[in-house]
C-alpha positions in Angstrom: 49.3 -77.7 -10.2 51.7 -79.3 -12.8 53.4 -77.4 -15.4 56.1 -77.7 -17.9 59.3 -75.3 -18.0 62.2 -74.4 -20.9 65.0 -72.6 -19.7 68.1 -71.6 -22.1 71.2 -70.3 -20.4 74.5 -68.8 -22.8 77.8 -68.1 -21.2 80.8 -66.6 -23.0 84.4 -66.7 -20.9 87.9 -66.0 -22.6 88.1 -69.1 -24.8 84.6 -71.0 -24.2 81.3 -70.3 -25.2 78.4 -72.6 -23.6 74.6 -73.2 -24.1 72.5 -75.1 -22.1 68.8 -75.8 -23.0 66.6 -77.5 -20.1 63.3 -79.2 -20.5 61.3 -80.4 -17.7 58.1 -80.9 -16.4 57.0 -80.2 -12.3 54.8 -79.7 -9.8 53.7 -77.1 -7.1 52.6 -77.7 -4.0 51.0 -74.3 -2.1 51.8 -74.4 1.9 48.6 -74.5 3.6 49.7 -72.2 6.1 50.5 -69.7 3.7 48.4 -70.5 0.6 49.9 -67.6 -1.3 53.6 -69.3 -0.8 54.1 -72.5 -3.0 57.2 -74.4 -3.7 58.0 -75.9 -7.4 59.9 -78.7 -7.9 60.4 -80.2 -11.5 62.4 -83.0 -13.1 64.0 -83.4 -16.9 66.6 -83.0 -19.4 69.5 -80.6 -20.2 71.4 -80.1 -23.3 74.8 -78.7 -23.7 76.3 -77.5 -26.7 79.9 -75.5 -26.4 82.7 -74.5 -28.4 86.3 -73.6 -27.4 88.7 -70.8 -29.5 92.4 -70.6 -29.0 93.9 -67.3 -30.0 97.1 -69.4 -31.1 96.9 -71.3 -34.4 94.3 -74.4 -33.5 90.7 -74.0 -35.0 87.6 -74.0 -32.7 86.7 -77.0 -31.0 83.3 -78.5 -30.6 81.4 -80.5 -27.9 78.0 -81.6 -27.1 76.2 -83.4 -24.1 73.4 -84.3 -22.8 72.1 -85.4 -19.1 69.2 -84.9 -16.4 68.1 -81.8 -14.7 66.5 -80.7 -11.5 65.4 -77.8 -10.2 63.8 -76.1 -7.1 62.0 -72.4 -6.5 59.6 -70.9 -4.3 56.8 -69.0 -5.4 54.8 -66.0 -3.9 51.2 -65.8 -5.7 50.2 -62.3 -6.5 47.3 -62.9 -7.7 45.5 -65.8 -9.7 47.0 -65.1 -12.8 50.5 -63.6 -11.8 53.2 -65.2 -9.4 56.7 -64.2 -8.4 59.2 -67.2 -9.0 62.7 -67.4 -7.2 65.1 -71.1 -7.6 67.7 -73.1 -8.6 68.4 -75.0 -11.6 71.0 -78.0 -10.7 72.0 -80.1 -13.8 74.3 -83.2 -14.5 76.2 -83.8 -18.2 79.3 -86.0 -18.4 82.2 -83.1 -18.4 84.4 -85.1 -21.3 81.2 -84.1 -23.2 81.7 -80.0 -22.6 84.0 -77.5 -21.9 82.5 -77.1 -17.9 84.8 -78.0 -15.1 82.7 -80.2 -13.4 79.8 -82.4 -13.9 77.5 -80.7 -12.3 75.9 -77.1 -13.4 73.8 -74.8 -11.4 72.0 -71.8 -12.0 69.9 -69.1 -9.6 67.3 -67.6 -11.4 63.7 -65.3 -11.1 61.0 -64.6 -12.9 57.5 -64.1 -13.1 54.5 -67.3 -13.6 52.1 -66.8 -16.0 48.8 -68.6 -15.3 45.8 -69.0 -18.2 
């Protein structure tokens, strides 16, 4: 099965406020063992967009980025419309280009798969 995914991810701490939109596309393979069990793995895009405020005098301060994202979940099939989803995100962005201490992101996440 191949699919496409959006993901948008907002963080507020003290001075920083960060946004990261992810746009991929993937595939999941169903273990044949387990045909209800399936892994996802997709491939794309991320895009950062933060902003930093100082209590002290200085005016906020933008960046944006952009690099590739992965990411990785395993998925339980409840039925043939409905499936449980549980992953990680992992991105890359240059960190001159954001307010993140590294270049490298991640994110755990769940949710539900909708199938029409």
């Amino acid at each position: 099965m191949h699919f496409s995914g959006i993901s948008h991810t907002s963080a507020e701490i003290l001075t920083d406020k960060d946004r990261l939109k992810t746009y991929r596309i993937g595939a999941q393979y169903n273990l044949p063992q387990v045909p209800m069990l399936g892994f996802q793995l997709e491939v794309g895009g991320v895009k950062y967009e933060g902003s930093r405020y100082y209590f002290w005098s200085k005016p906020t301060e933008y960046r944006e980025g952009s690099g590739g994202s992965v990411a990785a979940a395993w998925v339980l099939d409840v039925n043939d419309n409905l499936a449980l989803r549980a992953g990680m995100d992992l991105n890359y962005i240059d960190n001159d280009k954001t307010y993140l201490s590294s270049n490298f992101s991640t994110t755990l996440n769940t949710g539900i798969v909708l199938r029409f």
